[in-house]
MDAnalysis code that builds the backbone (N, CA, C; Angstrom):
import MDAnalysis as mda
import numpy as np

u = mda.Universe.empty(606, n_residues=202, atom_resindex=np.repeat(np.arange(202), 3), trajectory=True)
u.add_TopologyAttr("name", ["N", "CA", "C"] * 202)
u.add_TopologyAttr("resid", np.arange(1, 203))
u.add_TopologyAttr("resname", ["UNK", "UNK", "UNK", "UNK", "UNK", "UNK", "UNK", "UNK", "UNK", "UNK", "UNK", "UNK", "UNK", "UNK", "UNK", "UNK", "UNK", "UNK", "UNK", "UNK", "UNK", "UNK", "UNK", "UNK", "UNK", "UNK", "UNK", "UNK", "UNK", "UNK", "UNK", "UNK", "UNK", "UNK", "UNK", "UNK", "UNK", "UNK", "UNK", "UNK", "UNK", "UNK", "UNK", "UNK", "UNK", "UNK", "UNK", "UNK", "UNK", "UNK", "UNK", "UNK", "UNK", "UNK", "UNK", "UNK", "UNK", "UNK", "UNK", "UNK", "UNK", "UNK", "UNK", "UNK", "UNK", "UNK", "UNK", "UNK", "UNK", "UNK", "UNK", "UNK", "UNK", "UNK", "UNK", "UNK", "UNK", "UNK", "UNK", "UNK", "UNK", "UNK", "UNK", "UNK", "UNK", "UNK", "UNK", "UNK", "UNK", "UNK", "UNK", "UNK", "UNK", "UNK", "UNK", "UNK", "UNK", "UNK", "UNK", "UNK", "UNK", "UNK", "UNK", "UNK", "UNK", "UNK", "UNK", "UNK", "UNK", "UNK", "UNK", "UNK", "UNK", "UNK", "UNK", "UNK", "UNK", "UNK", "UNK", "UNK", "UNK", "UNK", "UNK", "UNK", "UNK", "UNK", "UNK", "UNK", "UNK", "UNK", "UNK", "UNK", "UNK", "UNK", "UNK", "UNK", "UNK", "UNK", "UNK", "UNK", "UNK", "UNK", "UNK", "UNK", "UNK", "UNK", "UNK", "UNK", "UNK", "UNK", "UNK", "UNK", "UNK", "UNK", "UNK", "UNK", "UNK", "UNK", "UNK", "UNK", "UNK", "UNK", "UNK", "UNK", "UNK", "UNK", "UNK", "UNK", "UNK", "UNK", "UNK", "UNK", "UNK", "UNK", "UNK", "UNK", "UNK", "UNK", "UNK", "UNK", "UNK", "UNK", "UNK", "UNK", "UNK", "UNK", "UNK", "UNK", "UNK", "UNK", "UNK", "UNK", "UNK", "UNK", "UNK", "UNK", "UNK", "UNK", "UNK", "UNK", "UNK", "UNK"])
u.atoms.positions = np.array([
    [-4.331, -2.607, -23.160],
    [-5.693, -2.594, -22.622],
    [-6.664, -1.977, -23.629],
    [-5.681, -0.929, -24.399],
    [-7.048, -0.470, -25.341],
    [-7.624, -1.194, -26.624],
    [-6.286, -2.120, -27.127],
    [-6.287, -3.145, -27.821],
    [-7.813, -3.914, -27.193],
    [-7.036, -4.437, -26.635],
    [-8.238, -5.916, -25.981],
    [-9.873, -5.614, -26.044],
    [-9.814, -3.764, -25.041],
    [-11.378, -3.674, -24.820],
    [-11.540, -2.973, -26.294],
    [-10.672, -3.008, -27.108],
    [-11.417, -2.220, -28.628],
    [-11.924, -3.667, -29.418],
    [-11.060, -4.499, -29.269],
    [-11.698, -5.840, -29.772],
    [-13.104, -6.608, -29.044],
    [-12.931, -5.996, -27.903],
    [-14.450, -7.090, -27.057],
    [-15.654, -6.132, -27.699],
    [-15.291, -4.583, -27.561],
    [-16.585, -3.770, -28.166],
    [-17.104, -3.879, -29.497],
    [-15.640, -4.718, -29.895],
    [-16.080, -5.265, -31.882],
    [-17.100, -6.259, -31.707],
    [-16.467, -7.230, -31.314],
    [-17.319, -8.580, -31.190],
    [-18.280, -8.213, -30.311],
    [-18.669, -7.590, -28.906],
    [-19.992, -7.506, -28.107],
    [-21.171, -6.389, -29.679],
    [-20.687, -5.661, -30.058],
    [-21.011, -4.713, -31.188],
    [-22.146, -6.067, -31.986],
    [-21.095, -6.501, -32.968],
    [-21.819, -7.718, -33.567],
    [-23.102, -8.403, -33.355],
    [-22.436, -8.905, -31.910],
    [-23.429, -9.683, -31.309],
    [-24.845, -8.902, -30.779],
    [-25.134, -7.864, -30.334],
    [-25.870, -6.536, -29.723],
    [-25.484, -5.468, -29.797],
    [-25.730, -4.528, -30.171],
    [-25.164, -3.458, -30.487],
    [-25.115, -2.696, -28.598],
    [-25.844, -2.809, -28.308],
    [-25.995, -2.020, -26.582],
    [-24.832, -2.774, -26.036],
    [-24.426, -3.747, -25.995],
    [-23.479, -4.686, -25.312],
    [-22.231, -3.114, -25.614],
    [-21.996, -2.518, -26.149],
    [-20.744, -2.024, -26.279],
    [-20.084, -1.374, -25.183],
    [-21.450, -1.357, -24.500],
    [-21.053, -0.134, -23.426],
    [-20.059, -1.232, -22.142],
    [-19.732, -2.229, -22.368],
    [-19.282, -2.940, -21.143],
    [-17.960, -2.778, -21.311],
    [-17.020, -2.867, -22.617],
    [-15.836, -2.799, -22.373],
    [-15.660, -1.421, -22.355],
    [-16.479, -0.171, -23.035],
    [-16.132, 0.924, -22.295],
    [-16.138, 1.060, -21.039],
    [-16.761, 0.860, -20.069],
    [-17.139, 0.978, -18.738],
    [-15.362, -0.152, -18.165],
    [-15.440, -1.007, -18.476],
    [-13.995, -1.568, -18.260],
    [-13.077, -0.703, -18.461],
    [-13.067, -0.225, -19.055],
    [-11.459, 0.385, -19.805],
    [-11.783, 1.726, -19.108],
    [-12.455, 2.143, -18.791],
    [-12.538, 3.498, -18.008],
    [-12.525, 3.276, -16.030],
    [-12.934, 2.189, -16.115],
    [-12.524, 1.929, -14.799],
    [-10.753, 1.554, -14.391],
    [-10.486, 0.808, -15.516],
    [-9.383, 0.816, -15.470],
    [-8.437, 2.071, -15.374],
    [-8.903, 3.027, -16.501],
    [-8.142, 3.991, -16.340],
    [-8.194, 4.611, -14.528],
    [-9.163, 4.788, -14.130],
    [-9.790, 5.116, -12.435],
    [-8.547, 4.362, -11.451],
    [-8.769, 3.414, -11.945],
    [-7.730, 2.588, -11.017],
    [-6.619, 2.606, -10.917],
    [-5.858, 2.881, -12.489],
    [-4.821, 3.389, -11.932],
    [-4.262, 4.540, -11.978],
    [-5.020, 5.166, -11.595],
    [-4.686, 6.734, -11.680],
    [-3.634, 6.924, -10.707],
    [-2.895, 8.007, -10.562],
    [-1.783, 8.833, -9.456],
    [-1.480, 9.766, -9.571],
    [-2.658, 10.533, -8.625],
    [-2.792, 11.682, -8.549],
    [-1.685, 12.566, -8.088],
    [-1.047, 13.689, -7.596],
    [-0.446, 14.616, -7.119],
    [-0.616, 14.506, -5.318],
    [0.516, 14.440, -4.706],
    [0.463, 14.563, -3.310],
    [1.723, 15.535, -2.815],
    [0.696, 16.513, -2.128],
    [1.277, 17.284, -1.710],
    [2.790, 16.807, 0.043],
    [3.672, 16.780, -0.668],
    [4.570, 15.850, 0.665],
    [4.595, 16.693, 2.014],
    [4.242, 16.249, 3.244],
    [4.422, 17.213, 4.365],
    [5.679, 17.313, 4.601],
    [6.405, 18.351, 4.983],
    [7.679, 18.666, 5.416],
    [7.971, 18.234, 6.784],
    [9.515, 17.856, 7.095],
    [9.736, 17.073, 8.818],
    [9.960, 15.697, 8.559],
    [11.225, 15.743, 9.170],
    [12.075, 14.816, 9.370],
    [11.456, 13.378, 10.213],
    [11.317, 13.902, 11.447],
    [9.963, 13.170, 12.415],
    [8.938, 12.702, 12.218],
    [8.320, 12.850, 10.680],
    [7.051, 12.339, 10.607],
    [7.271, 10.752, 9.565],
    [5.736, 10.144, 9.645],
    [5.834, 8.751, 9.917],
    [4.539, 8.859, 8.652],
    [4.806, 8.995, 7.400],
    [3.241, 9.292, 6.367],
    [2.634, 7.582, 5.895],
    [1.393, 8.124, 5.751],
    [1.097, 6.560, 5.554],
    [1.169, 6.083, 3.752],
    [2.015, 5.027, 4.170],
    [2.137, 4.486, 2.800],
    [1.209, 3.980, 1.408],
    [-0.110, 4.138, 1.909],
    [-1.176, 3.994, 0.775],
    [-2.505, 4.552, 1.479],
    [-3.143, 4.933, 0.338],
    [-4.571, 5.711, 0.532],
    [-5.824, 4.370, 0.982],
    [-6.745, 4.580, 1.646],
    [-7.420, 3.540, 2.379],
    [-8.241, 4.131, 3.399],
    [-8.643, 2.942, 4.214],
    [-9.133, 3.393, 5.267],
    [-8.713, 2.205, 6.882],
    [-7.877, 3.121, 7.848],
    [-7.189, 2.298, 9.211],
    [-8.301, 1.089, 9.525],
    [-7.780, 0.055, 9.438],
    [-9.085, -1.070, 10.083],
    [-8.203, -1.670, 11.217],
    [-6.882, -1.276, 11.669],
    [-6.401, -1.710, 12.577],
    [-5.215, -1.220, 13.146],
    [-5.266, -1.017, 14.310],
    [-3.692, -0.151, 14.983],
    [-3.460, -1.089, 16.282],
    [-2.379, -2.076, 16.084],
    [-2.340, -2.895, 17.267],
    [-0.667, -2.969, 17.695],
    [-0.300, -3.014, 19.222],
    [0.679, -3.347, 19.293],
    [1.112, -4.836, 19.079],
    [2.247, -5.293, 18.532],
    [2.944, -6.266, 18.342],
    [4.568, -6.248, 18.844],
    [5.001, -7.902, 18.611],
    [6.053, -7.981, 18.241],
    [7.042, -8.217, 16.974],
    [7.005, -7.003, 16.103],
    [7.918, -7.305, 14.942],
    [8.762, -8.469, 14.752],
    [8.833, -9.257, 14.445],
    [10.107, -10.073, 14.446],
    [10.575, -10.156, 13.158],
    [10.395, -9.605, 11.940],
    [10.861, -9.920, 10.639],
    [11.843, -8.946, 10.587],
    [11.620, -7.572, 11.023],
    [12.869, -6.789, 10.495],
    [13.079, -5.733, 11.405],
    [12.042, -5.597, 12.619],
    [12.353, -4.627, 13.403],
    [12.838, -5.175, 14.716],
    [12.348, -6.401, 15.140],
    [12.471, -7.286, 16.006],
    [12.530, -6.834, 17.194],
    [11.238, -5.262, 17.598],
    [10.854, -5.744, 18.617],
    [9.793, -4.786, 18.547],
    [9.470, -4.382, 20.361],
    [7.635, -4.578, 20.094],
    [7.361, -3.085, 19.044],
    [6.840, -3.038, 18.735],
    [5.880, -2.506, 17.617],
    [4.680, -2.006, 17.583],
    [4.031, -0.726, 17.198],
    [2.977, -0.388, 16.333],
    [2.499, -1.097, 15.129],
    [1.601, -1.458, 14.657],
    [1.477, -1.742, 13.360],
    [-0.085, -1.114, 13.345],
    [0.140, -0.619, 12.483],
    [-1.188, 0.273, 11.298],
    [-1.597, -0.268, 10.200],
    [-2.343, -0.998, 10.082],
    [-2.928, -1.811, 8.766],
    [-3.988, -0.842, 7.673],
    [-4.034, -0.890, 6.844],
    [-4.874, 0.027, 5.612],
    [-5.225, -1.126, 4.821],
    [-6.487, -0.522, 4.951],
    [-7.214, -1.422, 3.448],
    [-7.677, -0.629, 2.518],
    [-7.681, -1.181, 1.312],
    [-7.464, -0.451, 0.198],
    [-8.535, -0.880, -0.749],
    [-9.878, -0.385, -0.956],
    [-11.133, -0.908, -1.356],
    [-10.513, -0.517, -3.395],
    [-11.058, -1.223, -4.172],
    [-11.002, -1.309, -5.817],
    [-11.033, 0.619, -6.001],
    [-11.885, 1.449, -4.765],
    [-11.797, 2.586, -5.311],
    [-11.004, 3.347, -4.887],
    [-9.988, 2.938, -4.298],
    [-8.579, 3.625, -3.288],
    [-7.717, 3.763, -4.783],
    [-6.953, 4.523, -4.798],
    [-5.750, 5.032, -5.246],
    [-5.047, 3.628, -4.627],
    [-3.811, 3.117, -5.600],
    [-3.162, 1.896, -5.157],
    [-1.486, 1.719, -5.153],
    [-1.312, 3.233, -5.696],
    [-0.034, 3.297, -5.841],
    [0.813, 3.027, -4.246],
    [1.848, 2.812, -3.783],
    [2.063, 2.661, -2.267],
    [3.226, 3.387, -2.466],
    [3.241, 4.368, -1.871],
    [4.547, 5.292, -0.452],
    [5.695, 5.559, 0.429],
    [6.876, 5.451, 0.076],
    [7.791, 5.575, 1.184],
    [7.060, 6.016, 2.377],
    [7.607, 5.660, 3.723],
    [6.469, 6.628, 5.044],
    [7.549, 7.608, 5.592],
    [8.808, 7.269, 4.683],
    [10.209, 8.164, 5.434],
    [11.447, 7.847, 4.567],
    [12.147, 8.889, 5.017],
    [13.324, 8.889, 4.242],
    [14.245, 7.594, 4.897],
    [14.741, 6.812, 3.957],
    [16.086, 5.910, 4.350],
    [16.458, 5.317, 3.213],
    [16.855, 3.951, 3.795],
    [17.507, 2.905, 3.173],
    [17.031, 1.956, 2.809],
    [16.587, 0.977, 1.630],
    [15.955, -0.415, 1.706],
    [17.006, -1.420, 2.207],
    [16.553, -1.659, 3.385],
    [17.719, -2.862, 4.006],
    [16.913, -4.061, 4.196],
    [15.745, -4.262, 3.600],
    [15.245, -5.648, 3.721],
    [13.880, -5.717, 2.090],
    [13.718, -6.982, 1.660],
    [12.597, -7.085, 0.838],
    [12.890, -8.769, 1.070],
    [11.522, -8.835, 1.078],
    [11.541, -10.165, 1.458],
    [9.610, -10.658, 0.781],
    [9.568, -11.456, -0.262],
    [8.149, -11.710, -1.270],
    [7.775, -12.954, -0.754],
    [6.535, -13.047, -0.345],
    [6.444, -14.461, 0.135],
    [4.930, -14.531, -0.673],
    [5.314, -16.076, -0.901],
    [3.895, -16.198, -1.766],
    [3.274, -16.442, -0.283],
    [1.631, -16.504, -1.206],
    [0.524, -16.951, -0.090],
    [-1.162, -17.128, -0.362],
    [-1.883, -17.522, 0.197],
    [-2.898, -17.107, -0.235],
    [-3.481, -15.987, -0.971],
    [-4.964, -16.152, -1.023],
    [-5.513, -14.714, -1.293],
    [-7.004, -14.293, -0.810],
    [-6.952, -14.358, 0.462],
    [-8.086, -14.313, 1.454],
    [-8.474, -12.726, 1.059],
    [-10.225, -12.091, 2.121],
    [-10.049, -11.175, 1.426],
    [-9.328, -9.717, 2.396],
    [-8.511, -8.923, 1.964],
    [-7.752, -8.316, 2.523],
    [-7.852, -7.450, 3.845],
    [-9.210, -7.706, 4.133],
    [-9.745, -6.892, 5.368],
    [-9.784, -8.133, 6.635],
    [-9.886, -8.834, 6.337],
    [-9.690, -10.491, 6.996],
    [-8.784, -10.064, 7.980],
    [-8.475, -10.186, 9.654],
    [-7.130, -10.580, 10.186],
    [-6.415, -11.544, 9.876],
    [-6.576, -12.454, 9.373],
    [-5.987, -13.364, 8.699],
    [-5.171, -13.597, 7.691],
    [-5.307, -11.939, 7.042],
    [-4.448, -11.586, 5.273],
    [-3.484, -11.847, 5.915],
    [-3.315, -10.673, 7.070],
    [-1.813, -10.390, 7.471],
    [-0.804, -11.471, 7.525],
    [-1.476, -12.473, 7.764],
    [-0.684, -13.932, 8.092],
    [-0.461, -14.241, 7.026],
    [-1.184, -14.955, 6.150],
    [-1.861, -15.848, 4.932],
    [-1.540, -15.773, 3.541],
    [-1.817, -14.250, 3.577],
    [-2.135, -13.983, 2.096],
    [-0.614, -13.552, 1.600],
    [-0.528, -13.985, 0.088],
    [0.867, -13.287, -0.487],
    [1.230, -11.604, 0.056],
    [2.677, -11.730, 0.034],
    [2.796, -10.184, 1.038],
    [4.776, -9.875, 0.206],
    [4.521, -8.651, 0.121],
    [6.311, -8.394, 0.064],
    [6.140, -7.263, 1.343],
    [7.377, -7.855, 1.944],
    [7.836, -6.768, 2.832],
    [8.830, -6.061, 2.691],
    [8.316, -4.656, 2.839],
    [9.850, -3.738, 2.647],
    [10.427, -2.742, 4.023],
    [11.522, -3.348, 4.055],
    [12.404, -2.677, 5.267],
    [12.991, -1.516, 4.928],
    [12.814, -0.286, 5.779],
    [13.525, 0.846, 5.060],
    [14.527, 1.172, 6.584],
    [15.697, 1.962, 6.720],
    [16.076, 2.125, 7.677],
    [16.802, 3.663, 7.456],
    [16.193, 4.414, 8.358],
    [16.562, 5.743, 8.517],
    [17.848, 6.113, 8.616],
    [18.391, 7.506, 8.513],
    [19.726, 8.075, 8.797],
    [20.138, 7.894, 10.106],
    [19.103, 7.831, 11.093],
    [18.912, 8.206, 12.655],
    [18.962, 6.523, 12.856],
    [19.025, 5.627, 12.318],
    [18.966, 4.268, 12.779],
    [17.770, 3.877, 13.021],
    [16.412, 4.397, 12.363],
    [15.200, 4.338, 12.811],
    [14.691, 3.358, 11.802],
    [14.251, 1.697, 12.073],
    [13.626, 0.872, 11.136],
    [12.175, 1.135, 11.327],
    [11.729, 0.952, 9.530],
    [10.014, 1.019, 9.619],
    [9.963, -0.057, 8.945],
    [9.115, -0.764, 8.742],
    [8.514, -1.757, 7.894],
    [6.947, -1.337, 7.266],
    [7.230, -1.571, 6.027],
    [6.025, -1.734, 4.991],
    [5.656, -2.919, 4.595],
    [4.282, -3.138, 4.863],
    [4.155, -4.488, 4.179],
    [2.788, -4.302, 2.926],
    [2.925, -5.374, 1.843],
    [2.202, -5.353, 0.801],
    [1.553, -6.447, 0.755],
    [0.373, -6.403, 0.800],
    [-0.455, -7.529, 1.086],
    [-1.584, -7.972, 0.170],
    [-1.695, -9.151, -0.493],
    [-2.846, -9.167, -1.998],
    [-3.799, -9.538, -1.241],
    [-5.039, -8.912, -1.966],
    [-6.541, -9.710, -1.260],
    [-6.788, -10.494, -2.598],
    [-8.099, -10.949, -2.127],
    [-8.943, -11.700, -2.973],
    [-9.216, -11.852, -4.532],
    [-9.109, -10.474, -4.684],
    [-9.020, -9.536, -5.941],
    [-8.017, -9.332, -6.255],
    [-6.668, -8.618, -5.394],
    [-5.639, -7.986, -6.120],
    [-4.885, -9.445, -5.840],
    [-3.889, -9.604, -6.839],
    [-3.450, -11.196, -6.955],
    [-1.983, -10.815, -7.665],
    [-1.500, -9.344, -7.781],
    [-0.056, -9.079, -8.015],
    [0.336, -7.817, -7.781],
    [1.439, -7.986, -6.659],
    [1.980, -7.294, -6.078],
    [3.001, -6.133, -7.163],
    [2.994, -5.043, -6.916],
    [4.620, -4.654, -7.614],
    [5.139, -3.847, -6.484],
    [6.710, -3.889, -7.200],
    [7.466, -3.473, -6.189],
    [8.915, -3.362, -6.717],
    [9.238, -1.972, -6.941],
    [10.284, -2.042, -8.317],
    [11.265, -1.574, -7.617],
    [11.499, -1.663, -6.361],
    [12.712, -1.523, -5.331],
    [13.699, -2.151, -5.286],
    [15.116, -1.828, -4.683],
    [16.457, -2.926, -4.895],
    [17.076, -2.478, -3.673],
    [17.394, -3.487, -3.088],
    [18.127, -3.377, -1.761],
    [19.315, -2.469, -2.047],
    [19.664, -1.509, -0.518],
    [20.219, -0.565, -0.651],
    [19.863, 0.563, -0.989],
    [18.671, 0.689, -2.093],
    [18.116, 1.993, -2.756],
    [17.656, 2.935, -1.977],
    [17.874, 4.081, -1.679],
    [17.612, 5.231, -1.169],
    [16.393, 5.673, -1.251],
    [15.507, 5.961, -0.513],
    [14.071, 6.560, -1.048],
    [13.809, 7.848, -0.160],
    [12.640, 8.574, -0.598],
    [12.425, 9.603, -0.442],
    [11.151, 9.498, 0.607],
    [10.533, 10.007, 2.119],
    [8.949, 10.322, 2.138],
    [8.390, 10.134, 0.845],
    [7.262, 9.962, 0.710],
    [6.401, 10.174, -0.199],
    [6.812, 9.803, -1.399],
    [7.771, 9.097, -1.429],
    [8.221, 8.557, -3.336],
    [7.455, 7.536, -3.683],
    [6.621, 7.249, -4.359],
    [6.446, 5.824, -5.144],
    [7.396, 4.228, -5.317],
    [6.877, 3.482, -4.196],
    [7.533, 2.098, -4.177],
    [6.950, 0.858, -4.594],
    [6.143, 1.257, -5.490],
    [5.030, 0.128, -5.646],
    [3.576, 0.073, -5.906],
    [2.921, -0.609, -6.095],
    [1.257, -1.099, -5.526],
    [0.567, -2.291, -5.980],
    [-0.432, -2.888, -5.416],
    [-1.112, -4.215, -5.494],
    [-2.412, -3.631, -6.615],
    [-2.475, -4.239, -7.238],
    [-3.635, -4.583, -8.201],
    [-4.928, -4.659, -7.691],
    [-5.990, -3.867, -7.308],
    [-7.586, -4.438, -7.391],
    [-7.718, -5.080, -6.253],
    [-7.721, -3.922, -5.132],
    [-7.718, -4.097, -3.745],
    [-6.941, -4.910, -2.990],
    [-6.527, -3.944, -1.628],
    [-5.521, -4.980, -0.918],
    [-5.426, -4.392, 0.447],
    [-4.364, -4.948, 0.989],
    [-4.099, -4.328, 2.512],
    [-2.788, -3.439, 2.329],
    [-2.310, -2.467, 2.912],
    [-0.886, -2.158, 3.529],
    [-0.704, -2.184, 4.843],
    [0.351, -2.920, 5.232],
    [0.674, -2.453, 6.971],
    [1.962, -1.664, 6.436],
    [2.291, -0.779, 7.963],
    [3.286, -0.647, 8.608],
    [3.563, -0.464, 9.974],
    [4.868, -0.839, 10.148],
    [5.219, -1.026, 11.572],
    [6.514, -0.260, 12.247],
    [5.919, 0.263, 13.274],
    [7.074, 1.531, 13.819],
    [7.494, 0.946, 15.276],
    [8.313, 0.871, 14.907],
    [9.086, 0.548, 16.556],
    [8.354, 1.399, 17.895],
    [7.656, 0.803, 18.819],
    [7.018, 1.617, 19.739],
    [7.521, 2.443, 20.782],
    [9.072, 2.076, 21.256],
    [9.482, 3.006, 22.063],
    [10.327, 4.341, 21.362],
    [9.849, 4.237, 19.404],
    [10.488, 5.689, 19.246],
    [8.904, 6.534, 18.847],
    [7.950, 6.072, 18.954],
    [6.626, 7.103, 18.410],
    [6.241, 7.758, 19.748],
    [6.431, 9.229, 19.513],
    [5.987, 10.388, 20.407],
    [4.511, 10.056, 20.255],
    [3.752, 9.765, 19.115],
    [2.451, 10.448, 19.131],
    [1.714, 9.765, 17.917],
    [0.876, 8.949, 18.234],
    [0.029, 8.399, 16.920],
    [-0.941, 9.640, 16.278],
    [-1.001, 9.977, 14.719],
    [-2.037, 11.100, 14.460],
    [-3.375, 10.350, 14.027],
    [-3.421, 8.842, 13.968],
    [-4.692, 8.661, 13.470],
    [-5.224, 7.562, 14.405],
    [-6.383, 7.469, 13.594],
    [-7.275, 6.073, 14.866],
    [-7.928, 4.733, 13.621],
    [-8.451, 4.054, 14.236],
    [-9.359, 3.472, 13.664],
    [-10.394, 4.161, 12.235],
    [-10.838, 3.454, 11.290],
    [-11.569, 4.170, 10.771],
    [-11.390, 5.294, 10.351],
    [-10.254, 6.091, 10.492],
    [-9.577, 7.340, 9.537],
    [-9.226, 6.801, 8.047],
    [-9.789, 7.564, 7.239],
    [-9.286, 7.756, 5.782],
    [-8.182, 8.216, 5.867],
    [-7.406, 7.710, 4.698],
    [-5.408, 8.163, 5.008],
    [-5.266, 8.009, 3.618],
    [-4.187, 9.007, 2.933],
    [-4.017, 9.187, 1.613],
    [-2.428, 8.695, 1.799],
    [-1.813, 8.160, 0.835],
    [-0.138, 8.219, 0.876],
    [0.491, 9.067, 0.282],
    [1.654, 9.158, 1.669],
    [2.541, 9.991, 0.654],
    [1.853, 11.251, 1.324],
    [0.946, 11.614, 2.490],
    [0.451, 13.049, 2.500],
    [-0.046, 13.031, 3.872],
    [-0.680, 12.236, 4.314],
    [-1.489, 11.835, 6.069],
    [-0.283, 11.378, 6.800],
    [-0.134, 12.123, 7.536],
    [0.713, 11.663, 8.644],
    [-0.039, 10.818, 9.607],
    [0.610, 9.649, 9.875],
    [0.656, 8.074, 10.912],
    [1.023, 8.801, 12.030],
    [2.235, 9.144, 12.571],
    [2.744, 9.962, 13.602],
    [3.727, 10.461, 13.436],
    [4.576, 10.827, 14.452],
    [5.617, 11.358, 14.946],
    [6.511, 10.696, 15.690],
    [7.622, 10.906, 15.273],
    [8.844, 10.197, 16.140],
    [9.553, 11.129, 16.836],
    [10.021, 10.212, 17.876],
    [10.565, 11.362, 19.095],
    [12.077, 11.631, 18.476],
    [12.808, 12.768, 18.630],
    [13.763, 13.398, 18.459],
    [15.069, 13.297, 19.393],
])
């Protein structure tokens, strides 16, 4: 990246000398974007953290059918170009599912991403037999997913599993007859890896 924008500031240079300031302003946004900052992990077995920084645009019950297969919470996050994009274990387990589906690239706040748009889903499954699902969802803008996970792999709360490029969505989905207690609503800002989603009953 520093290659590229040191060459556009050559040639914009040439051409106007004021032009230079654009691939700086690129290359420093870039750096912004992908920054990953320090998160402090909450302690507790029971808790449910949200897997990327954003803001809740949706908490609806469903029926899971991809990996939890049955009814469900799901918590959707959208993740604006100025969100932190790295994405979150929400709990300690197991990866017992990944599943990449191409798809569109509507824009990620849409009800419609959830359906539509390219998505990897990741299944994690607790010590306690407790499945969560994460899902990774590209908008309009972000157009590649990562996700450097391998079935079976062990993860941590709060470890690093990924993130979408230049805005996107995250869901996840908690089985509804094990959540004691949702901690957020609509319209809450949520950091990953640090905001607790809820609590599971014991």
């Amino acid at each position: 990246m520093l290659v590229i924008t040191g060459v556009m500031g050559y040639v914009l240079f040439q051409i106007m000398p004021a032009l230079i300031i654009l691939p700086a302003v690129i290359f420093l946004f870039t750096l912004y974007f992908f920054r990953d900052p320090f998160r402090k992990i909450p302690d507790g077995d029971n808790l449910i953290l949200s897997p990327a920084d954003g803001t809740i645009i949706e908490i609806a019950d469903v029926h899971e059918d991809t990996f939890i297969r049955e009814p469900s919470v799901k918590v959707a996050i959208f993740l604006s170009v100025f969100n932190v994009h790295i994405n979150r274990a929400p709990c300690d387990g197991k990866v017992t599912l990944l599943d990449y589906r191409k798809g569109k690239f509507l824009v990620a706040s849409e009800p419609e991403a959830s359906r539509q748009n390219e998505r990897n889903s990741i299944g994690i499954t607790t010590g306690h037999s407790l499945k969560i699902l994460v899902r990774q969802i590209a908008g309009i803008i972000a157009q590649r997913i990562v996700c450097g996970l391998e079935m079976n792999q062990q993860v941590k709360k709060g470890e690093r599993i990924g993130m979408i490029k230049f805005g996107s969505r995250t869901e996840i989905f908690i089985p509804k007859n094990k959540i004691e207690r949702l901690e957020v609503k609509v319209n809450d800002k949520v950091k990953g890896g640090e905001t607790v989603l809820g609590v599971i009953k014991q």
